[in-house]
C-alpha positions in Angstrom: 50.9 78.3 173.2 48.5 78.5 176.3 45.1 78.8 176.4 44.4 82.4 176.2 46.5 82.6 173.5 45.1 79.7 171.7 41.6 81.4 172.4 42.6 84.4 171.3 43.6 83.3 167.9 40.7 81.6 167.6 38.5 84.8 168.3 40.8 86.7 165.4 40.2 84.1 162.7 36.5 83.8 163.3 36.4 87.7 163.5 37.8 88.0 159.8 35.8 85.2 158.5 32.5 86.2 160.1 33.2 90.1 158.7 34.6 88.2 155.2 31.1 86.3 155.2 29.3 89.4 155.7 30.6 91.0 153.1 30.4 88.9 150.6 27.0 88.3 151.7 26.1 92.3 151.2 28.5 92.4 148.1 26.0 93.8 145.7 24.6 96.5 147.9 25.3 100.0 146.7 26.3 101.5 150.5 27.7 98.7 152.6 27.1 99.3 156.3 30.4 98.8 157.6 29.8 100.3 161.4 27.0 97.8 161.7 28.9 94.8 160.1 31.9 95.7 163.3 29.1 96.0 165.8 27.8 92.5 164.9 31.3 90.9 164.7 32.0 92.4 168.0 28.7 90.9 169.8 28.6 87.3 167.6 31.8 86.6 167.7 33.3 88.2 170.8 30.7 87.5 172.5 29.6 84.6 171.9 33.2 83.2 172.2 33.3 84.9 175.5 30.2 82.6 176.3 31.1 79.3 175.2 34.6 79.9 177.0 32.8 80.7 180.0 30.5 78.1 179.7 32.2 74.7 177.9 33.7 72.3 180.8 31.3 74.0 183.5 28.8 71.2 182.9 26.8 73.0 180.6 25.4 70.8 177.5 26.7 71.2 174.7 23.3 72.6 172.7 23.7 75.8 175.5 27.3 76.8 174.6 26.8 76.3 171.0 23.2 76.9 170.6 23.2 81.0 171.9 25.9 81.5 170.2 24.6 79.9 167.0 21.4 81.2 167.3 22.7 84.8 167.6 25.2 84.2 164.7 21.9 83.0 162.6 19.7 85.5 163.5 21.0 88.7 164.2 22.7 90.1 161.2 19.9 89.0 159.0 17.6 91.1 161.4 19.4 94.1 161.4 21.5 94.4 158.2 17.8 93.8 156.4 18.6 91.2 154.6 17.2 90.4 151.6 16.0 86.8 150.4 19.1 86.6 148.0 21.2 87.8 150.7 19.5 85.0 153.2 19.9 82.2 150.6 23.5 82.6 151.1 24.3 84.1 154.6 22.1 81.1 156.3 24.3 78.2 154.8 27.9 79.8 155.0 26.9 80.7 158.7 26.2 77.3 159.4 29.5 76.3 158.3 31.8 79.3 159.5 32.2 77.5 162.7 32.6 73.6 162.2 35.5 74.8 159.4 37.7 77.1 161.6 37.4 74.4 164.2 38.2 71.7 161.6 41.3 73.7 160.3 42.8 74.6 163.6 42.5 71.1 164.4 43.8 69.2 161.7 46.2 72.4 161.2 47.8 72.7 164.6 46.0 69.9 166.5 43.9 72.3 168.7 40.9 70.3 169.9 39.7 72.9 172.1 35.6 73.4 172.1 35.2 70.5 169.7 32.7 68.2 171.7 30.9 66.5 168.6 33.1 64.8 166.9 37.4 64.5 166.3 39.4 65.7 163.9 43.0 64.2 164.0 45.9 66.5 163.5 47.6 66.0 160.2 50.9 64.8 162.5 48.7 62.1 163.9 48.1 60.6 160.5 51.5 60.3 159.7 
């Protein structure tokens, strides 16, 4: 699999657990708001992937290609889908870890290292 291809799986799988983390985050509301939970997977995830893509390998720290995209990803749903302290109390710690564990299953999974600069996770093959 190339690159693009390889990215563009990535993007997928972070799109359905970012949406999956939103709404289990916004479970117990009454009227979910779906259009705004699309918009905000479209912007974190899209494009913040777009970003770090753009930016990893062009000599850009690490804290930069990460960081924005983090920061958005932390911030901006809780800002505009309202949430509530409950709802915070669980978003802010899943968030945290939506990334680190889709990069940590594709590369013990499939040994895809891509956009992993912290620390290695061996592929599952490797270990054998």
């Amino acid at each position: 699999m190339n690159d693009i291809e390889k990215f563009l799986v990535y993007m997928f799988v972070a799109l359905i657990v970012f949406v999956a983390v939103l709404l289990l985050t916004l479970r117990k509301r009454i009227q979910r708001p779906d259009f705004k939970i699309i918009i905000l997977a479209l912007i974190v995830v899209v494009g913040g992937m777009i970003f770090a893509r753009i930016t990893y390998g062009k000599g850009v720290p690490w804290w930069i290609f990460y960081g924005l995209p983090a920061f958005f990803t932390f911030v901006l749903p809780p800002m505009v889908l309202r949430m509530s302290k409950r709802e915070l109390l669980f978003y802010i710690p899943v968030s945290i870890l939506m990334g680190p564990v889709v990069h940590i299953f594709f590369s013990f999974s499939f040994g895809w290292h891509d956009y992993m600069p912290l620390f290695y996770v061996p592929w599952w093959h490797e270990l054998l």
